[in-house]
C-alpha positions as MATLAB code, in Angstrom:
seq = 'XXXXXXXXXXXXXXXXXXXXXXXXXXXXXXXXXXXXXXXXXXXXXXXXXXXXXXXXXXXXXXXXXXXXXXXXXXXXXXXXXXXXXXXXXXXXXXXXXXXXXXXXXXXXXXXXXXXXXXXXXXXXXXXXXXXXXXXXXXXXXXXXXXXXXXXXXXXXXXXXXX';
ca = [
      54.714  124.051   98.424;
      52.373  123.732  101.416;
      52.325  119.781  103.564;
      48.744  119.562  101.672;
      50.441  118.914   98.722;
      52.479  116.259   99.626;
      51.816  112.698   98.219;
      51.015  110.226  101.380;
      51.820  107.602   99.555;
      55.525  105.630   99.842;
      57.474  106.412   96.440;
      59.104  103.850   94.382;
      62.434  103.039   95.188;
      63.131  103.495   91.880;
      62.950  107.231   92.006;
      64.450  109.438   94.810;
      67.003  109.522   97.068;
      67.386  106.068   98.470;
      67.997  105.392  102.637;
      68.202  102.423  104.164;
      65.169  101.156  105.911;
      65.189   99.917  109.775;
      66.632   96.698  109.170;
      68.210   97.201  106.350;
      72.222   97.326  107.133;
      74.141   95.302  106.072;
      75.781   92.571  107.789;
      79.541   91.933  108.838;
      80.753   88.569  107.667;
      81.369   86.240  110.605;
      85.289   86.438  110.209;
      85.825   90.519  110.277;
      83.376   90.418  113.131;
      85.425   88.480  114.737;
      88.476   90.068  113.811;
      87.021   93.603  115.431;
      85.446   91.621  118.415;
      89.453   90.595  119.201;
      91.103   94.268  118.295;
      88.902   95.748  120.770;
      89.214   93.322  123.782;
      93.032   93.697  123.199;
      93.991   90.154  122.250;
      95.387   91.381  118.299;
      98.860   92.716  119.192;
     101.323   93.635  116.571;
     104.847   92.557  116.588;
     107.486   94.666  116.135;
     111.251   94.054  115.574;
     113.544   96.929  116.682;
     117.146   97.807  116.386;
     118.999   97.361  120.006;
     121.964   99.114  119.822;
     120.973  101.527  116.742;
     119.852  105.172  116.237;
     118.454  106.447  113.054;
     120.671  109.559  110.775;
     117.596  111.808  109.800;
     118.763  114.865  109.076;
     120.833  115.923  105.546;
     123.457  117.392  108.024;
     124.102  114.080  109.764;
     124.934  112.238  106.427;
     126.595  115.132  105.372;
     129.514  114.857  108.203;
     129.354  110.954  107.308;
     129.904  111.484  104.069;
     132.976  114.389  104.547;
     134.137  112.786  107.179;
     134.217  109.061  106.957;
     135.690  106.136  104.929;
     134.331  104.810  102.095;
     134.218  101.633  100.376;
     131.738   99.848   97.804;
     131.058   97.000   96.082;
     128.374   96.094   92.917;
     125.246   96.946   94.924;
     126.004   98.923   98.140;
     128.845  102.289   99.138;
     129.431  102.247  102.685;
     130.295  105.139  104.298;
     130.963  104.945  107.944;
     132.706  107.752  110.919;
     133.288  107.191  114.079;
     131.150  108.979  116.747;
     132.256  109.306  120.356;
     128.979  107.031  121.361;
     128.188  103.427  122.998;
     125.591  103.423  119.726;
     125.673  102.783  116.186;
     123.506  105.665  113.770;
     122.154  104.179  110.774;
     121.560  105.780  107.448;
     119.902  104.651  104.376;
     119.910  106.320  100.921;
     118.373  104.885   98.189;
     118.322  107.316   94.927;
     115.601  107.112   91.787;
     118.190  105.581   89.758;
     117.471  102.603   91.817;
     113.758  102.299   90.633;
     110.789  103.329   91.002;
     108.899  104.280   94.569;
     108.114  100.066   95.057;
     111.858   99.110   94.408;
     113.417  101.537   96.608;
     110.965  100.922   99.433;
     111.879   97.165   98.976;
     115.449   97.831   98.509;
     115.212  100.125  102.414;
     113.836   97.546  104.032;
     115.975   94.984  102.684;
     119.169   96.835  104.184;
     117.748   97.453  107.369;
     116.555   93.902  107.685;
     120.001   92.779  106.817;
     121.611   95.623  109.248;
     119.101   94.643  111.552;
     119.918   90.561  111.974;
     123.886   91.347  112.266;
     123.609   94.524  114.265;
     125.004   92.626  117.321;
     128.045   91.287  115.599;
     128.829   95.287  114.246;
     131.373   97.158  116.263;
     129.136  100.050  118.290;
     130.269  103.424  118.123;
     129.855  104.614  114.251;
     128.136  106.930  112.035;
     126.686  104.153  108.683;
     125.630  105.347  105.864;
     124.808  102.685  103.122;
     124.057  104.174   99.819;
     122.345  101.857   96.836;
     123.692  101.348   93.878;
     121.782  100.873   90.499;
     122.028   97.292   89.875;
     120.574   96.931   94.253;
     117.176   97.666   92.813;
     116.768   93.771   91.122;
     119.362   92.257   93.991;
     117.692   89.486   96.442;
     117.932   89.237   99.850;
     121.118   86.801   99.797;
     122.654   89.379   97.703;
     122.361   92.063   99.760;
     123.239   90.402  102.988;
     126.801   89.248  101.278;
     127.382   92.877  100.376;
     126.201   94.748  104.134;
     128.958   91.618  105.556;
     131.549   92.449  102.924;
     131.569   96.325  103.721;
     131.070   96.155  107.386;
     134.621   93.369  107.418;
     136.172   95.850  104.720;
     135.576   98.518  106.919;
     136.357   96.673  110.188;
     133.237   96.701  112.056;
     132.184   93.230  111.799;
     133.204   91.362  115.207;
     133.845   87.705  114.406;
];
């Protein structure tokens, strides 16, 4: 097909590929314009609450040892297994199995424990390998629920400074 044969005229938008004229795009609402505006001039800071005195157990060796090695005890919704280490630092590990729930319940469950870990980790003895492992029936438990059990295990054990 030769440029001779080539309409001149503008199509219909209703056939063809559509693109956007010159001013055609679309606007940003006022709000996530202003939202972007702040992200890039730095003000929009996200706040993050760390553990102090706490390492993470990653690796299946590490709760391995923990679980060969250390003392156990358990109640309804929580096993605790903890081992001393020769270090100034606590090393936390979570497991959380399927018979918990599904993907959403044992995310929830996690963070629940390490919240709870997290807001008495300076009243916890330093110098331990924890393991907390979730029991079935920690998949519907609440916040309060857990937080009695993480206190009962960590005073069982005899970790909890009071």
């Amino acid at each position: 097909m030769h440029e001779a044969h080539i309409s001149a005229k503008k199509t219909s938008k209703k056939y063809g590929a559509r693109f956007p004229e010159k001013d055609e795009y679309v606007q940003w609402p006022q709000g996530i314009a202003a939202q972007a505006q702040k992200r890039q001039n730095g003000t929009h800071r996200v706040i993050a609450f760390i553990m102090k005195f706490t390492e993470s157990l990653k690796k299946t060796c590490q709760f391995r040892l923990v679980y060969n090695g250390g003392r156990s005890c358990a109640d309804r919704f929580l096993v605790l297994y903890a081992l001393k280490n020769d270090t100034d630092r606590n090393k936390l590990g979570i497991s959380v199995s399927r018979k918990v729930g599904k993907s959403v319940t044992r995310s929830r469950v996690t963070r629940l424990i390490r919240e709870v870990y997290r807001l008495t980790e300076e009243l916890i003895t330093p110098g331990s390998d924890l393991v907390f492992i979730a029991r079935a029936q920690a998949g519907g438990a609440s916040f309060e629920d857990i937080r009695q059990s993480v206190c009962t295990l960590l005073k069982r054990q005899r970790l909890l400074r009071l």
